[in-house]
C-alpha positions as CSV (number, residue, x, y, z in Angstrom):
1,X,8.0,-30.1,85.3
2,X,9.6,-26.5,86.2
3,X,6.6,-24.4,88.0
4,X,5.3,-21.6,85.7
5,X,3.9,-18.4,87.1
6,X,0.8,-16.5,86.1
7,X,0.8,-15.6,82.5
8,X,-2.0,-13.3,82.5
9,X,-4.3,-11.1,85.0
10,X,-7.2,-13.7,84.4
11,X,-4.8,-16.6,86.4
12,X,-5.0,-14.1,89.1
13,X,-8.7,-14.5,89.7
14,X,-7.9,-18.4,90.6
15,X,-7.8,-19.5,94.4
16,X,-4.1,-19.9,93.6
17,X,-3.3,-17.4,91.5
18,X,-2.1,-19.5,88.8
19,X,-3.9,-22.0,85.8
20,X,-2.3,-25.7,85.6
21,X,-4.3,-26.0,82.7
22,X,-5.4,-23.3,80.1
23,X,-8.2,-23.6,77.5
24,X,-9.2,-20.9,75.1
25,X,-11.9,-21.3,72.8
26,X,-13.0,-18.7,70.3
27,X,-10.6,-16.1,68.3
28,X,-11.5,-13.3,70.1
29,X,-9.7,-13.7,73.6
30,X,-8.2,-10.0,74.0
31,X,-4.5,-10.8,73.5
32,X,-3.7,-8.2,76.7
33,X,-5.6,-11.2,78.4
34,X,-4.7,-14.9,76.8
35,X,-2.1,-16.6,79.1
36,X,0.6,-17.7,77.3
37,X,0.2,-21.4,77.4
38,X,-3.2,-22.1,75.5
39,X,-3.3,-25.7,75.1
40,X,-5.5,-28.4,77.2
41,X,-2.6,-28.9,79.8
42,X,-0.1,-26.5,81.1
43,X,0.9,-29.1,83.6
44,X,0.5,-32.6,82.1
45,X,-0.1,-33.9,85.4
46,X,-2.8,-32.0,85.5
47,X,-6.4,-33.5,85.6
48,X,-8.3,-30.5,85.0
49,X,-8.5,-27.5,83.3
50,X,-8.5,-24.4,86.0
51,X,-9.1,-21.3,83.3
52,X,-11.5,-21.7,80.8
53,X,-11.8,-18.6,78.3
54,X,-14.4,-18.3,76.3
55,X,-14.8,-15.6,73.5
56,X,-16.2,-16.1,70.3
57,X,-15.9,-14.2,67.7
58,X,-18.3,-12.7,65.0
59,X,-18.6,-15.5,62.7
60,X,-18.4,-18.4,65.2
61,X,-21.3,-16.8,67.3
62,X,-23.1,-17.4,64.0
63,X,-22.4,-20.9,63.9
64,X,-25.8,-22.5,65.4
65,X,-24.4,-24.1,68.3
66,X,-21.1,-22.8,68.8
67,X,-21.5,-21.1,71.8
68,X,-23.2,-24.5,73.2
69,X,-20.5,-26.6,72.2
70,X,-18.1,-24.3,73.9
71,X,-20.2,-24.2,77.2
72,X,-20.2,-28.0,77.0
73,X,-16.4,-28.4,76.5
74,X,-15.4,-26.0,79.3
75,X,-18.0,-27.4,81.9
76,X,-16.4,-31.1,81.2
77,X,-12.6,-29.8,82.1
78,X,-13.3,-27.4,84.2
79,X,-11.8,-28.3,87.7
80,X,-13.4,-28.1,91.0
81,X,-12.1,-24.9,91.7
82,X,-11.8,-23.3,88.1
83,X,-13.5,-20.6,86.3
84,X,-14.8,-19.7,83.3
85,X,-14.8,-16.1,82.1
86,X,-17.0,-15.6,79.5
87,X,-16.8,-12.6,76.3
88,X,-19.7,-12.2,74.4
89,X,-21.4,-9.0,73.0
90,X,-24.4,-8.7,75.0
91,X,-27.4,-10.2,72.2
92,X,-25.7,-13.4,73.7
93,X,-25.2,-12.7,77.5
94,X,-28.4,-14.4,78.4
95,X,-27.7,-17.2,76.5
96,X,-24.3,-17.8,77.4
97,X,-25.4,-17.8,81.2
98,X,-28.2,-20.1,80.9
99,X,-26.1,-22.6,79.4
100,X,-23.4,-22.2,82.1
101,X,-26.7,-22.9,84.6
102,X,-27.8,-26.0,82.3
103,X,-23.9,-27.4,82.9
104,X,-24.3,-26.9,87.0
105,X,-21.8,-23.8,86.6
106,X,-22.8,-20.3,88.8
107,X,-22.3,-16.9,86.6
108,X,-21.0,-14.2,88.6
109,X,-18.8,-11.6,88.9
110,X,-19.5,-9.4,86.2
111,X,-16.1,-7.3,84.9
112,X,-16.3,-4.4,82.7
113,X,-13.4,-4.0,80.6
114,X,-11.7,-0.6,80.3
115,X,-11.1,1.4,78.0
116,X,-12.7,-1.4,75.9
117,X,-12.5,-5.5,75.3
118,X,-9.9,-4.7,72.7
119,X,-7.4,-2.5,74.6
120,X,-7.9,-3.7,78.0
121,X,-6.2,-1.9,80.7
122,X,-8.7,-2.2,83.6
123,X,-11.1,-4.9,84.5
124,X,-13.5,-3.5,87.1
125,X,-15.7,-5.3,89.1
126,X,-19.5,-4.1,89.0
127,X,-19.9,-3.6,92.3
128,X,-20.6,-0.2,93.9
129,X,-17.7,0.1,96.5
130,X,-15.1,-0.8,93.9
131,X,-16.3,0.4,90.5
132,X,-16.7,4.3,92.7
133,X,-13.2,4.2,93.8
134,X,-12.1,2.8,90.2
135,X,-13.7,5.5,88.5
136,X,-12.7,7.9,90.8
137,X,-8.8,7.1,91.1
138,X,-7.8,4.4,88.9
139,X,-9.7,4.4,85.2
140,X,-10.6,7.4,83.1
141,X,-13.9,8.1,81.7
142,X,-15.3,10.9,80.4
143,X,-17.8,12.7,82.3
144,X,-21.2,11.5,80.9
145,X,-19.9,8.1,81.0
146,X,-18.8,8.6,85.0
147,X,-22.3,10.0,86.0
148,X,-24.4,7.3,83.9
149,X,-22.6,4.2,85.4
150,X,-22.2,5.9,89.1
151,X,-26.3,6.6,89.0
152,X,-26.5,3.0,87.2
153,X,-24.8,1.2,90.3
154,X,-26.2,3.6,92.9
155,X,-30.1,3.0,92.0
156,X,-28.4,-1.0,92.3
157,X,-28.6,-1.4,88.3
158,X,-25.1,-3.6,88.2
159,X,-27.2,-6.5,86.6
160,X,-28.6,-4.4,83.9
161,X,-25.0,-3.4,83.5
162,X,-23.4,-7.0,83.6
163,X,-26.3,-7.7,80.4
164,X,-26.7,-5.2,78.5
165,X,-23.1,-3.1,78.7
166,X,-20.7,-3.7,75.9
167,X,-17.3,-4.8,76.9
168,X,-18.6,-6.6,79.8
169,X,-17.5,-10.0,80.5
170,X,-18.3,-12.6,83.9
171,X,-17.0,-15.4,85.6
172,X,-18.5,-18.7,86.3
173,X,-17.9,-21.6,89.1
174,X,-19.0,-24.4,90.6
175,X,-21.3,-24.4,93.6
176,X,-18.9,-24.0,96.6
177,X,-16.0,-23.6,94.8
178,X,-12.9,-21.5,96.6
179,X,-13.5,-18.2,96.2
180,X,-11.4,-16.0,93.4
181,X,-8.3,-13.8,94.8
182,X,-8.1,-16.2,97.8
183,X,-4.2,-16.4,97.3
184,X,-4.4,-12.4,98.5
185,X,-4.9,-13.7,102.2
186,X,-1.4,-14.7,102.5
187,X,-0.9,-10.9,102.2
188,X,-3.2,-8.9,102.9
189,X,-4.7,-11.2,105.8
190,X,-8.3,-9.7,104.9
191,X,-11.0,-12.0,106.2
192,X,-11.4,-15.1,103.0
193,X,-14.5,-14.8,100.8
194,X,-15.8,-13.0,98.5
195,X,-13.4,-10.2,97.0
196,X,-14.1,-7.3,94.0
197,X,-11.0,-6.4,92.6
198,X,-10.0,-4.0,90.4
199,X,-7.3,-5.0,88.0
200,X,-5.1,-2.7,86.0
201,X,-2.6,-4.1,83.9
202,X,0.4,-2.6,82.0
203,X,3.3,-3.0,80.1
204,X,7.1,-1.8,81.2
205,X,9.6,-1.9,78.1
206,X,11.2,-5.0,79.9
207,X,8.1,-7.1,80.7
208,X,4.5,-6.9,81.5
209,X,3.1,-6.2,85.6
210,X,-0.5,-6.0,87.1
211,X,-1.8,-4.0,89.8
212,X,-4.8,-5.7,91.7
213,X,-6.8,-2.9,94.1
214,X,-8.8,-5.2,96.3
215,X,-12.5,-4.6,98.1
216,X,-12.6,-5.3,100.9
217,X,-8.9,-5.0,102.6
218,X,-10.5,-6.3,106.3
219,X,-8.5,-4.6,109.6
220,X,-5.4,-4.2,107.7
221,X,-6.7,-1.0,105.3
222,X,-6.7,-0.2,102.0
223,X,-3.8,-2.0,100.1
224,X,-2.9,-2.2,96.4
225,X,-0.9,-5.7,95.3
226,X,1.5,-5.3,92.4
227,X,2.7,-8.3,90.7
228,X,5.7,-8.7,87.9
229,X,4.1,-11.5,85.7
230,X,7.5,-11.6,83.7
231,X,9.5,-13.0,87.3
232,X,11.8,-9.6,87.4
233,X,10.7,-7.6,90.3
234,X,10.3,-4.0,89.7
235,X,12.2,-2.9,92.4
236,X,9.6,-0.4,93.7
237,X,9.7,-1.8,97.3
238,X,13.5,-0.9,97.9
239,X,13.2,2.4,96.1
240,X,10.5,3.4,98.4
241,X,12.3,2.3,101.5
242,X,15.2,4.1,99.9
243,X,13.1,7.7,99.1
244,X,9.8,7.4,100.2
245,X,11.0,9.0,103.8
246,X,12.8,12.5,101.7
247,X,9.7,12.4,99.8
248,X,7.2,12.6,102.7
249,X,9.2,15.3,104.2
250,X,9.0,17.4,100.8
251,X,5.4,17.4,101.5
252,X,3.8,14.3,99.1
253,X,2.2,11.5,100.4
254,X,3.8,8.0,99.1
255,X,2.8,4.6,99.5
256,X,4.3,2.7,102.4
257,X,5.5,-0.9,101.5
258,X,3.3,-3.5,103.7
259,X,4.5,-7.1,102.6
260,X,6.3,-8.9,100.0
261,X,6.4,-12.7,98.6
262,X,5.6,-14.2,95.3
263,X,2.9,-16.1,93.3
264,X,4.4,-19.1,92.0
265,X,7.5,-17.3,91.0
266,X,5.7,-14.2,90.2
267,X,7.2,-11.2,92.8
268,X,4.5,-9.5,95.1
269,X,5.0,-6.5,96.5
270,X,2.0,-4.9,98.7
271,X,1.5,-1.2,99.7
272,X,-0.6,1.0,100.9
273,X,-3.0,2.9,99.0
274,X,-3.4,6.5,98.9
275,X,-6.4,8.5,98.4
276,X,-7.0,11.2,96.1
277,X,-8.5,11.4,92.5
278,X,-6.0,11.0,90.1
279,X,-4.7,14.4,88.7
280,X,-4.8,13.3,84.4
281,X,-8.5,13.0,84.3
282,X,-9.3,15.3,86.7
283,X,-7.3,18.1,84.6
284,X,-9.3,16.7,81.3
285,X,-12.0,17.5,82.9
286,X,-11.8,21.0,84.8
287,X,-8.5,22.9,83.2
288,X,-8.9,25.3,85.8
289,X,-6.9,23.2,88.2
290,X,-3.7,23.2,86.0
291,X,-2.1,26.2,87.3
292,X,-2.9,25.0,91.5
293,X,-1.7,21.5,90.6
294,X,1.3,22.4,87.9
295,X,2.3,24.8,91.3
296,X,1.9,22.2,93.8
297,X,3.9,19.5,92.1
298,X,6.9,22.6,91.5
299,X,7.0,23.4,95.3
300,X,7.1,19.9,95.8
301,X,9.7,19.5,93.5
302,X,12.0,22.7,94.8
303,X,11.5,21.2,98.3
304,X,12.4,17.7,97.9
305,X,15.2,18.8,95.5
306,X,16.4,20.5,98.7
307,X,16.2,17.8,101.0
308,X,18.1,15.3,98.4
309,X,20.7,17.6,97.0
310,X,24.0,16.0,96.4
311,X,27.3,17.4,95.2
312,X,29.5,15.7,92.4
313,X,31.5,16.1,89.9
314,X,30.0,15.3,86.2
315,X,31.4,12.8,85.0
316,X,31.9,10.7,81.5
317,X,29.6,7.6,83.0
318,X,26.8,9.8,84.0
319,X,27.0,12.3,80.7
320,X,26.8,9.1,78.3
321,X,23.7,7.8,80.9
322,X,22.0,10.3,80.5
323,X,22.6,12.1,77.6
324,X,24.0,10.7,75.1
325,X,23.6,7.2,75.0
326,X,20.2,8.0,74.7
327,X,21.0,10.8,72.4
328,X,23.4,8.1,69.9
329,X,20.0,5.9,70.1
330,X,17.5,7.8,68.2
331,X,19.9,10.6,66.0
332,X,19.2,7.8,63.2
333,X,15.8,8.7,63.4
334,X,15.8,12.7,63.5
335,X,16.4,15.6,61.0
336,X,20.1,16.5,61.3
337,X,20.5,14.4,63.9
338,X,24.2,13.4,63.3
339,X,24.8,17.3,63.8
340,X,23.1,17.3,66.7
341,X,24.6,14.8,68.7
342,X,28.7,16.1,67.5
343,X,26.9,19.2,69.4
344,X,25.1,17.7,72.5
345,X,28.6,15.9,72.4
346,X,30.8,19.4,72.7
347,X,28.5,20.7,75.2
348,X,29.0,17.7,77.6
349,X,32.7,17.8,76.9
350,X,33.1,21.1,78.3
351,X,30.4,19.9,81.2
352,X,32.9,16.7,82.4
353,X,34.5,17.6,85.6
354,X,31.9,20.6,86.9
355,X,30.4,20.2,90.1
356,X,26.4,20.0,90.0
357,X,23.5,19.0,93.0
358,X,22.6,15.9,91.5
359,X,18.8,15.5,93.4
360,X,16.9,12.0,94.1
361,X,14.3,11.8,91.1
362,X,11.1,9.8,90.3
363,X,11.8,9.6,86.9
364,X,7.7,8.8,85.7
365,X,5.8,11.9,86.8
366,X,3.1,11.9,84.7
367,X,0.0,13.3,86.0
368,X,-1.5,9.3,86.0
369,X,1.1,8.7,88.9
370,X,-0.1,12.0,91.2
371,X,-3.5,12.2,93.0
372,X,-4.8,15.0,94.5
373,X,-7.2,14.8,97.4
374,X,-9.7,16.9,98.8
375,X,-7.4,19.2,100.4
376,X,-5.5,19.5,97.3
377,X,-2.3,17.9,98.9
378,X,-0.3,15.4,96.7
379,X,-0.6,11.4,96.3
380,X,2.8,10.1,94.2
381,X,2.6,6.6,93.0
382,X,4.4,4.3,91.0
383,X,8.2,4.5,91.9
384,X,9.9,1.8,90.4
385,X,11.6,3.8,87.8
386,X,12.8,5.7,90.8
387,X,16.7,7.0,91.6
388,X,18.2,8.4,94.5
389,X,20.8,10.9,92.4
390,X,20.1,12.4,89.0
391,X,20.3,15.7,86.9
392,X,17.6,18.3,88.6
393,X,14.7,19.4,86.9
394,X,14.2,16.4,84.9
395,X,10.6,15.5,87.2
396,X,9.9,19.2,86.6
397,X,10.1,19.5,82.9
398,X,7.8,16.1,82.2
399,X,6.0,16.7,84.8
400,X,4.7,20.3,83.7
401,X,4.6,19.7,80.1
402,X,2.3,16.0,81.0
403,X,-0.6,18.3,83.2
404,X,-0.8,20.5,80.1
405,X,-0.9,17.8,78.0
406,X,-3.6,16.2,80.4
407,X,-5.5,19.1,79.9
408,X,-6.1,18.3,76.2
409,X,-6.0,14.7,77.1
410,X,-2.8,14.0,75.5
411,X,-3.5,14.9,71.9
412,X,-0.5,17.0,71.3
413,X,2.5,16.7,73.8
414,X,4.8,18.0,71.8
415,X,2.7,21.1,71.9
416,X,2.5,21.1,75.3
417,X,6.3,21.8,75.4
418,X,6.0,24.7,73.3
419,X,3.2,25.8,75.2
420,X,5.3,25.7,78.3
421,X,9.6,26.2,77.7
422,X,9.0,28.9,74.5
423,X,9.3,32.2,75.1
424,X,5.8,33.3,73.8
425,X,3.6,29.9,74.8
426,X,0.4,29.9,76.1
427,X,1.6,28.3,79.2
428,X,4.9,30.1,79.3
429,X,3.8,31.2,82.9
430,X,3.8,27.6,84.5
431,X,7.6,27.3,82.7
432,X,8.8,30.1,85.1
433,X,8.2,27.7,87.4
434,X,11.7,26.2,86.8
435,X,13.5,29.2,88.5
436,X,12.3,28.6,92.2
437,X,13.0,24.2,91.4
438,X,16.4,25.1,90.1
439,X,17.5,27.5,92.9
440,X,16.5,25.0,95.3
441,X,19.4,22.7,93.8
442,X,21.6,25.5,92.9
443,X,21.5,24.2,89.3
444,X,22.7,27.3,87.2
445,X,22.1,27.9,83.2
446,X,24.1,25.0,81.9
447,X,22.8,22.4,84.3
448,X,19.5,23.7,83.5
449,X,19.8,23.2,79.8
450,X,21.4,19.4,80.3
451,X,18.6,18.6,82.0
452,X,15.9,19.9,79.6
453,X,18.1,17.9,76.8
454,X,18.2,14.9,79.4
455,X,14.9,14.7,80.1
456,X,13.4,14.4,76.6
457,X,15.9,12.3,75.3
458,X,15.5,9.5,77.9
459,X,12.3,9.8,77.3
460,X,12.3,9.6,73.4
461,X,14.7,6.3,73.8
462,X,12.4,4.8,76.3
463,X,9.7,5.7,73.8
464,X,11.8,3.8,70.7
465,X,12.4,0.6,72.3
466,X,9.1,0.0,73.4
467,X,7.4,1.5,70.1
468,X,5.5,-0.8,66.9
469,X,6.5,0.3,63.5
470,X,3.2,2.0,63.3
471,X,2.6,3.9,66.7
472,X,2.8,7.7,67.2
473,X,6.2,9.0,68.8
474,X,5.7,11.8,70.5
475,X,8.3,11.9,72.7
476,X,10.8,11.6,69.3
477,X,8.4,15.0,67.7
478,X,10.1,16.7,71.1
479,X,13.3,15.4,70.9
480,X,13.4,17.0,67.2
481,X,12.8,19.9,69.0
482,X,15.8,19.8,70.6
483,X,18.0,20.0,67.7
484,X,17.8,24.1,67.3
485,X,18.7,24.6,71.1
486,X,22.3,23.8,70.5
């Protein structure tokens, strides 16, 4: 049988990294979290089960011994060095853990899932080392929230936590079983045994990835492993070894690529990880910092637009890239949008053949992917969508309009655009900005406004492909906007 890779971030808590069999009982396994292969067997030379999920929902925790039953079932295929994370609201923590006990199984490692068991982006672990530096630089909370579970975990109150905290879930073992994450040594060489991890999963357009931020890294430092469960590596590791060096130089601290492999077929990549708070919650919470960290990201900008600038002719290739190949996808879906493209169209026909500075870009600048530390200097992560020649400004324009938009924790982007690139908005003054990053790659009028029409666009078409029926679409709310500047 073909080796399958992990599925989903729980495989990755398995010694190996992957489940050779999968059983899920209960109807409320998070579907963020439920590998893909839910029978008895992945493998069916498999004589064990490795991942056992359980999470019941309302009515089957109302069943008189359903949660028993499930206990019993997962203890009898559980292998010798599975696990069985557990889901239960916590009336029926207690319960669920003494019935692990009664079937010679060890509860343990207590997650908390973030932003809740539904949505799931973040599993931290409750303990104190890596839930501080998750709060800190990874997950959002809002402030009260922060300060309760910080003073929880200080005064040592992560067992309180683990029973009586919603959207808590744990992990259970056998006694001496291999330890969870131990497939991490082959990169990260920390000393084996006991690890806390934070997971972060996420979704590109083409496929899903996890990031695993692991406590304690041993000699080799702090390290963050990202892994591509789809089997398509994200191609961060060459674009960092292609810009990471012009990037430094501009003044921003970038991760450094440390090793690379794969997880039964799932690409690795490990790097360095920076310090710093991350700049989206941070600006949530104290708006003061928007104007010192909407400035330090622009003279970033301006100088690594300098230190990247390349001449060349505009041509047809990069115009329909660009512009209006992302432009043709969504006109369907705006308000005189056939007009607007015939125009985008003209303008780009008389652009063919200039000469502009096309400058290396990062392409996902949003205030999640920059951390500020205590010295205020910058932390950019996340470079995958990364290229090394591109229209200039692009960063700058998402980038200024997403710390506005942090400020107000992202309830109305398109307003934050307003705010920033019309004449009279109330953060008109961080759009003048723009002048010092577009002198710095000698991008006049005309290559400023392709750019403001570029940037929006892509993202708006990014935005389509990857949208339900029933989401919001901010980014297409902007690109309506678009349709009076030409």
């Amino acid at each position: 049988m073909t080796e399958r890779g992990p599925s989903s971030p729980l495989e990755l808590l398995l010694p190996e990294g992957v489940a050779r069999g999968v059983l899920v009982l209960g109807s409320a396994c998070p579907p963020r979290l439920r590998p893909a292969t839910t029978d008895l067997h992945r493998d069916e030379a498999a004589e064990a089960t490795d991942l056992v999920v359980i999470a019941p929902g309302a009515g089957e925790l109302r069943e008189p011994r359903w949660l028993e039953s499930a206990v019993e079932r997962g203890a009898d295929v559980l292998s010798r060095d599975g696990l069985v994370y557990v889901l239960v609201p916590p009336r029926s923590r207690r319960r669920a853990r003494a019935l692990l006990r009664k079937r010679g199984l060890d509860p343990e490692w207590p997650f908390l899932h973030l932003p809740d068991s539904g949505e799931n982006r973040h599993l931290v672990p409750l303990e104190p080392e890596a839930a501080r530096h998750a709060f800190a630089g990874v997950v959002p909370l809002v402030p009260w929230k922060r300060v309760a579970v910080g003073a929880l975990l200080r005064a040592g109150g992560a067992r309180a936590l683990a029973l009586a905290a919603d959207d808590v879930a744990f992990v259970a073992r056998r006694p001496r079983a291999a330890p969870p994450f131990a497939w991490l040594t082959q990169f990260d060489k920390a000393p084996e045994g006991r690890r806390a991890v934070v997971i972060t999963a996420s979704w590109r357009p083409n496929g899903p990835h996890v990031v695993l931020e692991p406590f304690p890294h041993g000699p080799a430092g702090p390290c963050v492993a990202k892994l591509a469960l789809d089997g398509e590596p994200t191609g961060e590791q060459a674009r960092l070894a292609q810009l990471g060096e012009t990037a430094g130089r501009a003044g921003a601290r970038v991760p450094e690529p440390l090793a690379g492999g794969d997880v039964h077929g799932a690409p690795v990549m490990l790097e360095s990880r920076l310090s710093g708070r991350l700049a989206a919650p941070l600006l949530a919470r104290r708006k003061a910092r928007l104007t010192p960290i909407a400035s330090a990201v622009a003279t970033w900008l301006a100088s690594w637009h300098r230190l990247t600038t390349t001449p060349c002719q505009l041509d047809r290739d990069r115009l329909e890239r660009e512009l209006l190949g992302p432009a043709e996808a969504i006109a369907p879906a705006l308000d005189g949008g056939a007009a607007y493209l015939d125009r985008l169209a003209k303008l780009c026909l008389a652009a063919e053949g200039t000469t502009v500075a096309l400058v290396a870009t990062h392409n996902d600048l949003t205030m999640w992917n920059v951390l500020v530390d205590g010295d205020g200097h910058l932390g950019i992560v996340d470079w995958e969508s990364a290229e090394p020649a591109a229209l200039p400004l692009k960063d700058f324009f998402y980038a200024t309009v997403d710390a506005v938009a942090a400020t107000n924790r992202y309830r109305d982007r398109p307003g934050a655009v307003r705010d920033c690139f019309e004449p009279h908005g109330a953060h008109a003054a961080l759009g003048d900005l723009q002048a010092s990053v577009a002198a710095a790659a000698g991008a006049g009028p005309e290559v400023v406004a392709l750019a403001f029409h570029a940037t929006w666009l892509g993202h708006a078409a990014s935005e389509a492909r990857s949208a339900a029926a029933s989401d919001e679409r901010p980014f297409l709310e902007i690109a309506q906007g678009l349709v009076r500047r030409v």
